[in-house]
N, CA, C and O of each residue as an XYZ file, in Angstrom:
796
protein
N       5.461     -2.592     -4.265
C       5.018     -1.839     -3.099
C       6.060     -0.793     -2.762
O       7.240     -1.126     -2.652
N       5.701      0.354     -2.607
C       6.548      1.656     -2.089
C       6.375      1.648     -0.368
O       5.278      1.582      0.187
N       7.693      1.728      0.350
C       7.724      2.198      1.358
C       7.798      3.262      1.679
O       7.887      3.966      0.674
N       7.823      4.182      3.124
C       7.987      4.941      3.363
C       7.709      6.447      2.718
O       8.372      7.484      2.745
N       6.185      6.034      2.013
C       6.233      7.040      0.651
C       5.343      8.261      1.168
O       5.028      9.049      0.276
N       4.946      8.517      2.279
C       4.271      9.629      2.518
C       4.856     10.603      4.398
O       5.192     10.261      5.532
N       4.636     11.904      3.591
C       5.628     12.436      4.776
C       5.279     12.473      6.038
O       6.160     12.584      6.889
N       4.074     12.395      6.362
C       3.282     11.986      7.812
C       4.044     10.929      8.558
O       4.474     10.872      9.710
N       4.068     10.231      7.683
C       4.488      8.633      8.194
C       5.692      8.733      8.694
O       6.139      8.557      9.827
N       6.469      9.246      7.025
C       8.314      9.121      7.570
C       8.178      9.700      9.030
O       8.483      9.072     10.044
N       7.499     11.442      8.986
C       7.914     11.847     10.614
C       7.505     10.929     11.640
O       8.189     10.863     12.662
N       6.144      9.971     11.467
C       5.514      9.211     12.749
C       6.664      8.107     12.968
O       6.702      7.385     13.964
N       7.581      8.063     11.933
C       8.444      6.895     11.997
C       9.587      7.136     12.406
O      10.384      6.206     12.523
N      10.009      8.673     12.779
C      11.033      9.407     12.664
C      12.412      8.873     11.835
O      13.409      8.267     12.228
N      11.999      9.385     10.493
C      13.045      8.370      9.502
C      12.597      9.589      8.346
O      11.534     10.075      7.962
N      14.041      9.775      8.038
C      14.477     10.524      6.854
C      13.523     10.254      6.129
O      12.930      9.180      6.234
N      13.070     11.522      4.928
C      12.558     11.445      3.720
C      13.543     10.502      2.609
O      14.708     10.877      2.747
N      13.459      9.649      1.796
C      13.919      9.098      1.044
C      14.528      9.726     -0.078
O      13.874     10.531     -0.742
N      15.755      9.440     -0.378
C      15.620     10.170     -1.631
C      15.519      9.129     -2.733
O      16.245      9.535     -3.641
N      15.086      8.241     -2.999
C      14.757      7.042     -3.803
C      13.451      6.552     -3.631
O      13.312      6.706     -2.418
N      12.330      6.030     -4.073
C      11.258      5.000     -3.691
C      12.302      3.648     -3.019
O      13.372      3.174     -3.399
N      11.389      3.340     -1.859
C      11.891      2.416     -1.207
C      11.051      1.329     -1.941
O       9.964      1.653     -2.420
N      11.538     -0.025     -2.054
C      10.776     -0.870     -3.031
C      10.526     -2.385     -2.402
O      11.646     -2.896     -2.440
N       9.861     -3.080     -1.999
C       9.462     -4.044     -1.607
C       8.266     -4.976     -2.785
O       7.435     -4.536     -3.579
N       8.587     -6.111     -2.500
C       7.265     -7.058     -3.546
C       6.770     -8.069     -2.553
O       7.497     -8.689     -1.777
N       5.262     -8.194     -2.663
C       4.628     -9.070     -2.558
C       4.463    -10.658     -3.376
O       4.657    -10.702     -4.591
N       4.196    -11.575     -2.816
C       3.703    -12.570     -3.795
C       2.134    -12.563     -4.081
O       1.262    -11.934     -3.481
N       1.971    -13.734     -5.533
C       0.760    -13.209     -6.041
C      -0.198    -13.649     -4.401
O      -1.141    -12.968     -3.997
N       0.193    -14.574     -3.871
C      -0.847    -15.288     -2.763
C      -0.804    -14.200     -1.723
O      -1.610    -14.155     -0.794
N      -0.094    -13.556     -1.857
C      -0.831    -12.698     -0.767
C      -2.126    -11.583     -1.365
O      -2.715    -10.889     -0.536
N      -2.393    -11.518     -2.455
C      -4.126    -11.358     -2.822
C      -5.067    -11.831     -1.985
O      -5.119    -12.976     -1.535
N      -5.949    -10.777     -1.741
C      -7.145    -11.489     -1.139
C      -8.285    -10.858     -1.588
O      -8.100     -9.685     -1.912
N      -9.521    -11.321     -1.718
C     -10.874    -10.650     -2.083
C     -11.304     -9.633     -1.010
O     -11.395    -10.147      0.105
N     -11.448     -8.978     -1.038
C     -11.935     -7.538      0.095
C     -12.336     -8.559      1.053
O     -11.556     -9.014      1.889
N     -13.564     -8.925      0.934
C     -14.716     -9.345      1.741
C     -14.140    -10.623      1.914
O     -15.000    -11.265      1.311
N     -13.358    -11.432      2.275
C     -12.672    -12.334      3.008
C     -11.571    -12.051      3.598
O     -10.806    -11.172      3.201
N     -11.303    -13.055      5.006
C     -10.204    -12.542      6.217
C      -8.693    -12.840      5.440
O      -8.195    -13.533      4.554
N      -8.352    -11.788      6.449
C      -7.025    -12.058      6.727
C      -6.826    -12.817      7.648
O      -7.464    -12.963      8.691
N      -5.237    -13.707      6.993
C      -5.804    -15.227      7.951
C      -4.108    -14.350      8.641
O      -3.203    -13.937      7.916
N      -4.146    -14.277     10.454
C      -2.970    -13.932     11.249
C      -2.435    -15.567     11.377
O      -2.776    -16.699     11.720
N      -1.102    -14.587     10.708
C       0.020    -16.369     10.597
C      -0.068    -16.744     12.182
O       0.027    -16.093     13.223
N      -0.322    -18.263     11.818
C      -0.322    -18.960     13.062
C       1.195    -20.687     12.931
O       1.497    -21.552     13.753
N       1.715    -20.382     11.428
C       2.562    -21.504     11.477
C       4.236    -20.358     11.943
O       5.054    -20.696     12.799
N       4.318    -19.117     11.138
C       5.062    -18.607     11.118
C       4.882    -17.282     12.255
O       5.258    -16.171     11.882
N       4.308    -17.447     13.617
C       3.500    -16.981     14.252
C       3.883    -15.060     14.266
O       4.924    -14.406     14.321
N       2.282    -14.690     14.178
C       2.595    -13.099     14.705
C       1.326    -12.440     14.872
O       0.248    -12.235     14.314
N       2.204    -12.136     16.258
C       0.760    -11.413     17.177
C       0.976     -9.914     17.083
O       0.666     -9.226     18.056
N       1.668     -9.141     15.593
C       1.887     -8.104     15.579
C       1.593     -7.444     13.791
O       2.129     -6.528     13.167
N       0.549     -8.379     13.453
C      -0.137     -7.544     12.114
C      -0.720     -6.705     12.591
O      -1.252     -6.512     13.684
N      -0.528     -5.856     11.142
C      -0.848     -4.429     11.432
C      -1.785     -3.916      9.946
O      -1.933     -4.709      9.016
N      -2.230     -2.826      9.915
C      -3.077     -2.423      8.576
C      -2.516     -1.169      7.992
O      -2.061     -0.196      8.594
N      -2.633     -1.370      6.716
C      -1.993     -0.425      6.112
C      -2.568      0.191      4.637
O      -2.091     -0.085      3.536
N      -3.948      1.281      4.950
C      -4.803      1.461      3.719
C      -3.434      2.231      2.649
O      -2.397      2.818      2.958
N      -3.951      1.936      1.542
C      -3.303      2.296      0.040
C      -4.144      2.814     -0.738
O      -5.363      2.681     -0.627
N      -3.516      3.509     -1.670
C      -3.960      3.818     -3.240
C      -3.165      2.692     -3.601
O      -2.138      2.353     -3.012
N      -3.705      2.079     -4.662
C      -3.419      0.867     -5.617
C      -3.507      1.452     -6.705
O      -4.512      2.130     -6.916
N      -2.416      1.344     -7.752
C      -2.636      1.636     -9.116
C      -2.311      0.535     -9.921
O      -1.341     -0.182     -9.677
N      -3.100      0.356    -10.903
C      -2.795     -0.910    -12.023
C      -2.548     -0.346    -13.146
O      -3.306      0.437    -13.719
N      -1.611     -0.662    -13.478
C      -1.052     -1.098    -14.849
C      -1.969     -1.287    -16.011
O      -2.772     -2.195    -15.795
N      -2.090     -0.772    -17.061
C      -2.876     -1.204    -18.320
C      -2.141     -1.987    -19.646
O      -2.643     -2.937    -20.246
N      -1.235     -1.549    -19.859
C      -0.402     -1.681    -20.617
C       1.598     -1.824    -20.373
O       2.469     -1.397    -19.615
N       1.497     -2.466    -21.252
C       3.465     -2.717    -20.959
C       4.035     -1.706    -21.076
O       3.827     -1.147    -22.153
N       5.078     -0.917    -20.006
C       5.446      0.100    -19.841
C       7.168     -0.017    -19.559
O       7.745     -0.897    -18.920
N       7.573      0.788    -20.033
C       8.973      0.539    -19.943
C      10.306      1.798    -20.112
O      10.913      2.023    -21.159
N      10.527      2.491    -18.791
C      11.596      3.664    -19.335
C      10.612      4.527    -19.782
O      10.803      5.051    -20.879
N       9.180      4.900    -18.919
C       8.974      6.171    -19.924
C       8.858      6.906    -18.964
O       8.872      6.508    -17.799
N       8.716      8.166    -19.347
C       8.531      9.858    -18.696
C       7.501      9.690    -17.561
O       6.452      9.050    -17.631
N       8.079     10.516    -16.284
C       6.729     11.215    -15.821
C       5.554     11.576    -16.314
O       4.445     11.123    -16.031
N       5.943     12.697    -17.320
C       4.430     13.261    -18.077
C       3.703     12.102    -19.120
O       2.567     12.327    -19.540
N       4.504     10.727    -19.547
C       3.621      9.530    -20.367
C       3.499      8.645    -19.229
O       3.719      7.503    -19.633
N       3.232      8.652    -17.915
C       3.045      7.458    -17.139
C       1.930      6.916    -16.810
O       1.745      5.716    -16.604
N       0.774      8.194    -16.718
C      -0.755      8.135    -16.173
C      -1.039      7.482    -17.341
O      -1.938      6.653    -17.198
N      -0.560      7.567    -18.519
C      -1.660      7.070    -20.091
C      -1.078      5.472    -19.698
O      -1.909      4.572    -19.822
N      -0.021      5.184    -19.344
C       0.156      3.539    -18.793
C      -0.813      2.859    -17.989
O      -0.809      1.633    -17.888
N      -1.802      3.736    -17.301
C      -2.832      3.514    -16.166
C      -3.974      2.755    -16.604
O      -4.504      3.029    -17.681
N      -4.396      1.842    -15.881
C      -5.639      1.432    -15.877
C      -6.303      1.844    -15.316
O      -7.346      2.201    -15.865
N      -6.148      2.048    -13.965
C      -7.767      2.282    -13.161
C      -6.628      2.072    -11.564
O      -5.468      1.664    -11.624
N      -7.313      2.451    -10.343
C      -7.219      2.676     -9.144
C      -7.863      1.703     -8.256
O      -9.035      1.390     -8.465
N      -7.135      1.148     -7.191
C      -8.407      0.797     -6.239
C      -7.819      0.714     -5.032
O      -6.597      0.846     -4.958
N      -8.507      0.508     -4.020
C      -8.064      0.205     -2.491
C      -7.428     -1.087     -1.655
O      -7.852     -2.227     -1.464
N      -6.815     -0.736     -1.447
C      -5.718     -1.671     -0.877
C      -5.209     -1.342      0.528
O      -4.869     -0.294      1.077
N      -5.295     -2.819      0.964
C      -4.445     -2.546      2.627
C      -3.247     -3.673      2.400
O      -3.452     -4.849      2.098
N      -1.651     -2.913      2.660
C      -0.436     -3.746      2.600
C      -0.654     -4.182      4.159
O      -0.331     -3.392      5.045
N      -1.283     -5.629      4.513
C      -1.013     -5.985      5.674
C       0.103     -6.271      5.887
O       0.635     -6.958      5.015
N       0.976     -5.876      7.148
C       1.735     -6.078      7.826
C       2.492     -6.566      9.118
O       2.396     -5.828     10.099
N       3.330     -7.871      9.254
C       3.471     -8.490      9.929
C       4.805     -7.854     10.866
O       5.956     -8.263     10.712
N       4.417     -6.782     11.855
C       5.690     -6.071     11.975
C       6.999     -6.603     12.499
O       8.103     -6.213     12.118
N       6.689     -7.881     13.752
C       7.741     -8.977     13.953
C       8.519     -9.380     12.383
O       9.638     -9.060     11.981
N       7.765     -9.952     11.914
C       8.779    -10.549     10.674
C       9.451     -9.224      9.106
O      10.138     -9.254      8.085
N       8.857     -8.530      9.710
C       9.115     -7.493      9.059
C      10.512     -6.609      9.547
O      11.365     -6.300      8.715
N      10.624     -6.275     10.875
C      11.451     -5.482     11.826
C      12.407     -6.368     12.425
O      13.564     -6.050     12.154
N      12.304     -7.224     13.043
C      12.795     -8.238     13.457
C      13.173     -9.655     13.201
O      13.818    -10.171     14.114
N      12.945    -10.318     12.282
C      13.215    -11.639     11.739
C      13.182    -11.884     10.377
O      13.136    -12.974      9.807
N      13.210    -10.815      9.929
C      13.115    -10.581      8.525
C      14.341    -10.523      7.629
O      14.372    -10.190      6.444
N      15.351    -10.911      8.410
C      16.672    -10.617      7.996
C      17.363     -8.793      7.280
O      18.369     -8.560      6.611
N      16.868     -8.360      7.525
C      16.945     -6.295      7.316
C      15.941     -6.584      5.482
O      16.061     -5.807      4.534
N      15.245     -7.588      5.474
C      14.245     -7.447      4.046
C      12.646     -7.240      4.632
O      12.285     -7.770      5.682
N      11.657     -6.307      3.713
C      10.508     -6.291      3.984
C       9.893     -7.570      4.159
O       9.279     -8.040      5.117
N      10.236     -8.117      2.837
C       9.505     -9.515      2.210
C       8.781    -10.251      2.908
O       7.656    -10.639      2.594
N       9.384    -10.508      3.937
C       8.971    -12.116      5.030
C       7.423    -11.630      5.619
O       6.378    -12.274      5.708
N       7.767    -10.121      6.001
C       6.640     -9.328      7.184
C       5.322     -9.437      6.111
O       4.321    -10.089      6.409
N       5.423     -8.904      5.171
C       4.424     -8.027      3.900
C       3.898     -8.902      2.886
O       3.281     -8.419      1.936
N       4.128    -10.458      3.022
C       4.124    -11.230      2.245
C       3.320    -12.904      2.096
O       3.036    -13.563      1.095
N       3.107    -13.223      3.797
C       2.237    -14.149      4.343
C       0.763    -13.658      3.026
O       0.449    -12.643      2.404
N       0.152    -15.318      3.177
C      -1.111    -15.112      2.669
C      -2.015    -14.675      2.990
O      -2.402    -14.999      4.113
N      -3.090    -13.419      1.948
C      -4.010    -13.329      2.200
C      -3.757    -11.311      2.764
O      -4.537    -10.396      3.028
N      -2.605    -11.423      2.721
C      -1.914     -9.727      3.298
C      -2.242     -8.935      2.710
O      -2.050     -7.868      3.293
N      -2.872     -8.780      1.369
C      -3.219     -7.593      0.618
C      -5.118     -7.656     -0.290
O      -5.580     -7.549     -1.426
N      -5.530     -7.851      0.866
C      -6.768     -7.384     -0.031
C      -7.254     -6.374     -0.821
O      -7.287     -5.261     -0.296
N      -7.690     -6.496     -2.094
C      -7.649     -5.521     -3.027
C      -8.848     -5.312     -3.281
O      -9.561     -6.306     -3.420
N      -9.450     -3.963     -3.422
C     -10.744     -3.613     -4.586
C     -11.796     -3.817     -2.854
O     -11.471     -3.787     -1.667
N     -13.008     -4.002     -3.538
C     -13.715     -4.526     -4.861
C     -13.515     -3.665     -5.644
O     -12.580     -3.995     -6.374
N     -13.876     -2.789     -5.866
C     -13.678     -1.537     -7.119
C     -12.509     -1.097     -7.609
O     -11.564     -1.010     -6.824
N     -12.340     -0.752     -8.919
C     -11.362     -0.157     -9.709
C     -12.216      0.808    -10.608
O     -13.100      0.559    -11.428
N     -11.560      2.211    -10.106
C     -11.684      3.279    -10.884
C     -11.307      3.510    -12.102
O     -10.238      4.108    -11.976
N     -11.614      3.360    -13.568
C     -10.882      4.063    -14.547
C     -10.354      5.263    -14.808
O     -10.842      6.319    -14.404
N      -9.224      5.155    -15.566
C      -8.316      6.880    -15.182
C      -9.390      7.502    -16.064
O      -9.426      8.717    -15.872
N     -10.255      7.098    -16.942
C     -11.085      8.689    -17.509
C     -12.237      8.725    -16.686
O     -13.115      9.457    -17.142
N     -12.545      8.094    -15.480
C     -13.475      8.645    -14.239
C     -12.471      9.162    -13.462
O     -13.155      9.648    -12.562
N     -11.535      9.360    -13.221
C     -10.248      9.835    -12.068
C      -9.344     10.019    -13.119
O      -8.715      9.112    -13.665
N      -9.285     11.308    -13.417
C      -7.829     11.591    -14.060
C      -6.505     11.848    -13.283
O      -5.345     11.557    -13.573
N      -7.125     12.587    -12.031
C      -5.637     12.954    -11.418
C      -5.802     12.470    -10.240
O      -6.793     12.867     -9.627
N      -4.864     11.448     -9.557
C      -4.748     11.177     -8.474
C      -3.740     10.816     -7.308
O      -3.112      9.958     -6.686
N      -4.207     12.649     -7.572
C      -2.671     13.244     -6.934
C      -3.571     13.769     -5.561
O      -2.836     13.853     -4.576
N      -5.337     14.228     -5.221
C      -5.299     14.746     -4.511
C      -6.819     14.075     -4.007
O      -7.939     14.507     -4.281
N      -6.521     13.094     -3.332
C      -7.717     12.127     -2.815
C      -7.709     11.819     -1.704
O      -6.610     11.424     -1.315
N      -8.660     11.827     -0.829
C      -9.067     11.284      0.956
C      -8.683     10.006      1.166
O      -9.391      9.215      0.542
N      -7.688      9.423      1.917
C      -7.658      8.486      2.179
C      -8.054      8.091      3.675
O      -7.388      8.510      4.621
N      -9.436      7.069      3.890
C      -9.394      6.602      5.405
C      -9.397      4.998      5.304
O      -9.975      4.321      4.454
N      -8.573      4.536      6.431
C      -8.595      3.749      7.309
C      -9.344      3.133      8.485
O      -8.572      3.340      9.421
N     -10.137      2.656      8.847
C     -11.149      2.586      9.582
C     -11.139      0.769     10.490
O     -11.509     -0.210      9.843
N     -10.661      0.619     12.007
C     -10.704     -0.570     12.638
C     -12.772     -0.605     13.329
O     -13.487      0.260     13.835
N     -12.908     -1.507     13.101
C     -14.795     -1.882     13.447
C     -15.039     -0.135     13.677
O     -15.023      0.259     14.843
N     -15.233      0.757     12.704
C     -15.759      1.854     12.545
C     -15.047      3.032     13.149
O     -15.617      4.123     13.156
N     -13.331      2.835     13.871
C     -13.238      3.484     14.198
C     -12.095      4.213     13.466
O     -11.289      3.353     13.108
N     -11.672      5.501     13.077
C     -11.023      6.203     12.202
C      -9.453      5.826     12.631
O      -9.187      6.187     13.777
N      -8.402      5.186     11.938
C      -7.309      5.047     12.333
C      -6.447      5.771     11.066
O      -5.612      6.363     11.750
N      -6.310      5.908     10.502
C      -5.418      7.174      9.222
C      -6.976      7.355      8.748
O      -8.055      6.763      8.715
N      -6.090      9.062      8.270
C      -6.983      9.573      7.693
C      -6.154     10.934      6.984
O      -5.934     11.915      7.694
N      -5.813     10.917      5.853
C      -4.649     11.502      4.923
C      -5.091     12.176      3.252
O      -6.260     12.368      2.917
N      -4.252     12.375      2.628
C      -4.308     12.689      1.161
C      -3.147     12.288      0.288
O      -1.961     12.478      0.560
N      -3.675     11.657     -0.896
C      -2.496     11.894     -1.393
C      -1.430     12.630     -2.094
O      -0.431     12.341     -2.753
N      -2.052     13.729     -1.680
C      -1.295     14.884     -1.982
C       0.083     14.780     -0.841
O       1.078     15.502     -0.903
N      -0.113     13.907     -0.018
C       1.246     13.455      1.388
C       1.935     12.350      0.665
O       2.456     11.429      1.295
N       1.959     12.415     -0.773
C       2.695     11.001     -0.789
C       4.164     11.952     -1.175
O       4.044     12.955     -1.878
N       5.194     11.631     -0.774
C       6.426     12.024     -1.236
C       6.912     12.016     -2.227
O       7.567     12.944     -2.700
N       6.604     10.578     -2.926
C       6.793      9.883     -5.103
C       5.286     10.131     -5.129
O       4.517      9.841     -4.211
N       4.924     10.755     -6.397
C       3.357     10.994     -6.229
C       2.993      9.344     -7.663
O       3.626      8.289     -7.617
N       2.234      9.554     -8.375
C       2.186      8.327     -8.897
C       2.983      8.458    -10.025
O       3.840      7.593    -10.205
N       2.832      9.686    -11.099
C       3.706      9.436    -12.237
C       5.189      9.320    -12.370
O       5.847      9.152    -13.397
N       5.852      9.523    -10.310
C       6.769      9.529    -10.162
C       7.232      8.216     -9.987
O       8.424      7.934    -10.112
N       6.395      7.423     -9.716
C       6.786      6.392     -9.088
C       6.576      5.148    -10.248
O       7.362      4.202    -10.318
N       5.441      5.296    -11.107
C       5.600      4.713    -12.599
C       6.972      4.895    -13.095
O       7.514      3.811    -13.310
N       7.825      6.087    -13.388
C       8.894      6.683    -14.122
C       9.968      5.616    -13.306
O      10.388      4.618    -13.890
N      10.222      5.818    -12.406
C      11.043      4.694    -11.896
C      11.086      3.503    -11.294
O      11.988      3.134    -10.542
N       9.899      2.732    -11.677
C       9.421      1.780    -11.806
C       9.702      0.871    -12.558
O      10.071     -0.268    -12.270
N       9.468      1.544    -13.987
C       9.305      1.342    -14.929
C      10.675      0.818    -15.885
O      10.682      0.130    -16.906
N      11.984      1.532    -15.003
C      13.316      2.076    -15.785
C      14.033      0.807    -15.227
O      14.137      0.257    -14.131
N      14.537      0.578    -16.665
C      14.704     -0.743    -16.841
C      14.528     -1.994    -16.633
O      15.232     -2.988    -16.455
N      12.970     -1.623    -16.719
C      12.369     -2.628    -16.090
C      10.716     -2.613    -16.589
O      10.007     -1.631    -16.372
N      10.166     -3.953    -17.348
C       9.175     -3.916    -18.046
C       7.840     -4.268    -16.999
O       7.671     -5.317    -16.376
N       7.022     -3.147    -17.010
C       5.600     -3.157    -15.967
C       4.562     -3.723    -16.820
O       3.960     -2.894    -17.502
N       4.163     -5.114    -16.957
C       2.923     -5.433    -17.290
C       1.544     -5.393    -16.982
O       1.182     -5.379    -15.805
N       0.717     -5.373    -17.943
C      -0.486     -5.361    -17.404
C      -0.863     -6.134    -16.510
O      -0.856     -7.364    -16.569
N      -1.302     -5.303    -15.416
C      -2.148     -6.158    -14.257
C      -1.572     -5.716    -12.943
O      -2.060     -5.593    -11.820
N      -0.169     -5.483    -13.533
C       1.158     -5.182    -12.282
C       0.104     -3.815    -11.539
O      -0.633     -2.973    -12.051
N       0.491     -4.131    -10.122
C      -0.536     -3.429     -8.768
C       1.146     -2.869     -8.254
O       2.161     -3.529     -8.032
N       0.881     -1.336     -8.192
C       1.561     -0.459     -7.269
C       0.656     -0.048     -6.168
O      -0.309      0.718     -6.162
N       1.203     -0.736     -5.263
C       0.938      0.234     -3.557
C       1.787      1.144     -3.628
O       2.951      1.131     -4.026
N       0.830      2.342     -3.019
C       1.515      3.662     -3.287
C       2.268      4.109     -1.754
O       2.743      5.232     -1.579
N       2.276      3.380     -1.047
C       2.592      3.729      0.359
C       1.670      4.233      1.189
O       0.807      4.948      0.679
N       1.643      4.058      2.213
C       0.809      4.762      3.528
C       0.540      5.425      4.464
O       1.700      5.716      4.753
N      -0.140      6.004      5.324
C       0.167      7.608      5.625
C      -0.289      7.103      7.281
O      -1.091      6.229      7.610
N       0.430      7.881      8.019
C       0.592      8.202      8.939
C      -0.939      7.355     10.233
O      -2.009      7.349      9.625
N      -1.045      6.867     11.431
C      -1.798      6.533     11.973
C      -1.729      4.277     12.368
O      -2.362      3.577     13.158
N      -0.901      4.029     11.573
C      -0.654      2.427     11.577
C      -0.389      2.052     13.499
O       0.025      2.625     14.507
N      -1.013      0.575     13.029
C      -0.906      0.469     14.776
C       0.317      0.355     15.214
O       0.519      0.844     16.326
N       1.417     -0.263     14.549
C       2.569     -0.249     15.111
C       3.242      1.197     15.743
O       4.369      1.091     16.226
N       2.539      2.637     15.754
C       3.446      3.972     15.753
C       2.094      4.134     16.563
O       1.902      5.324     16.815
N       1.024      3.238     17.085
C      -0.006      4.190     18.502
C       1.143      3.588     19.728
O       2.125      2.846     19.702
N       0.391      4.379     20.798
C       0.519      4.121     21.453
C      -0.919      3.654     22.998
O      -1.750      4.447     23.441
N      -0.768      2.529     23.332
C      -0.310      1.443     23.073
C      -0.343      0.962     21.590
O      -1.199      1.612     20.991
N       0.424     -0.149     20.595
C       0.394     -0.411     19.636
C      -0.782     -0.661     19.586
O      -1.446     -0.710     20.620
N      -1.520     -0.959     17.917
C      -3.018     -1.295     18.207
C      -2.756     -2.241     16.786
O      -2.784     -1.826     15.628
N      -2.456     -3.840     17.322
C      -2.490     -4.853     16.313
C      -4.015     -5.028     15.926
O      -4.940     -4.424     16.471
N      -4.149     -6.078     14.755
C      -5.129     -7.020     14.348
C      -4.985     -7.696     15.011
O      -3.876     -8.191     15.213
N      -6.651     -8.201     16.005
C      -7.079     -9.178     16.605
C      -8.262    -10.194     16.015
O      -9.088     -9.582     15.338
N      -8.421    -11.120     16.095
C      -9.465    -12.182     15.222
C     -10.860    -11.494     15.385
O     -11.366    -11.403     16.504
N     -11.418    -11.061     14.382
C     -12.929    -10.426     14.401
C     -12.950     -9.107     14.093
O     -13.940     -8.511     13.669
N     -11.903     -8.646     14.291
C     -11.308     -7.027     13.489
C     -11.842     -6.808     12.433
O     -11.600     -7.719     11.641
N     -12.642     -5.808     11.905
C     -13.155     -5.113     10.625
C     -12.125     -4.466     10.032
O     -12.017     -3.492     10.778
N     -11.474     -4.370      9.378
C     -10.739     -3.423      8.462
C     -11.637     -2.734      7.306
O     -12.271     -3.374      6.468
N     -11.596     -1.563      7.381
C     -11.957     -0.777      5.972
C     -11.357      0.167      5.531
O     -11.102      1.137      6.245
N     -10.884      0.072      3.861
C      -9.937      1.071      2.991
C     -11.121      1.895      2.427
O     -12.020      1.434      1.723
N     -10.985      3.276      2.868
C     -12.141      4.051      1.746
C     -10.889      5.025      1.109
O      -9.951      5.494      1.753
N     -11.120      5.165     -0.135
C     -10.445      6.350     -0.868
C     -11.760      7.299     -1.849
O     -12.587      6.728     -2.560
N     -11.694      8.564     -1.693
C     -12.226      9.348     -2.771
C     -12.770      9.301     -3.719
O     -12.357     10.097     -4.562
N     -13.585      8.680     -4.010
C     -13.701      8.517     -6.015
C     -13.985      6.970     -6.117
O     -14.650      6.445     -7.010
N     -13.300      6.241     -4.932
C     -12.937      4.670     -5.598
C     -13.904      3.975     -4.385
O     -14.047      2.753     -4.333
């Protein structure tokens, strides 16, 4: 997972542009099927998840140390993703690591759909919305991402072997409830929907 990867955001966050991909991992259990909930931690409690639509890119093949311009042919296919986020355990109890916040079960529902890169060759310049029970909360491109994708394959990748299957969140753009005002958490019965372009 890339943090801080789109420039909307950094400013909504008022936080320097990066000069590195910021890098965080999920576990596999935090997968979830689109169309089933996100369960809000109730052992490790937080009344401060938040949603966070993505471009998702998968991996096709074992990739390792290669170029910008050979990274897209590493590609499988695209799909939609929300990095749920637990901003208490994330900001605050997280010990200064993403992990704890971004990582509870059930935090990253993926798909249903995956685009193949020869239906989407370039996806560098796609609509991304966000949507709480129908109502528009981001709404971006990824043409705002700061590491665009073959950038973020390239150093990904470096020294370090990307297998098939491996899911990059590409980071998220500007509108998350933690930066409204009033904040606007996930409450039980909340609709979330990731639409992207193409996918």
């Amino acid at each position: 997972c890339v943090g801080l990867n789109c420039r909307a955001r950094a400013e909504e966050a008022g936080a320097d542009l990066p000069k590195y991909p910021m890098i965080f991992m999920k576990a596999p259990t935090a997968a979830q099927n689109p169309g089933s909930p996100i369960v809000l931690p109730r052992f490790l409690r937080s009344d401060k998840v938040d949603f966070e639509g993505e471009l998702g890119v998968v991996i096709g093949q074992p990739c390792k140390n290669v170029s910008r311009d050979e990274a897209l042919a590493h590609v499988l296919g695209y799909v939609c993703v929300n990095d749920v986020s637990a901003r208490d355990w994330q900001k605050e109890k997280g010990g200064g690591q993403f992990c704890r916040g971004k990582t509870f079960d059930t935090f990253c529902p993926v798909g249903p759909c995956l685009v193949t890169t020869d239906q989407m060759p370039d996806p560098s310049k796609l609509t991304l919305r966000t949507t709480i029970n129908g109502e528009v909360m981001q709404e971006s491109g990824t043409d705002d991402l700061i590491f665009d994708v073959p950038t973020l394959i390239e150093f990904l990748s470096g020294s370090t072997t990307l297998l098939p299957g491996t899911l990059i969140l590409t980071g998220t753009p500007s509108g998350v409830g933690a930066a409204r005002t009033p904040p606007r958490f996930l409450k039980p019965g909340d609709k979330v929907t990731v639409e992207i372009e193409g996918i």
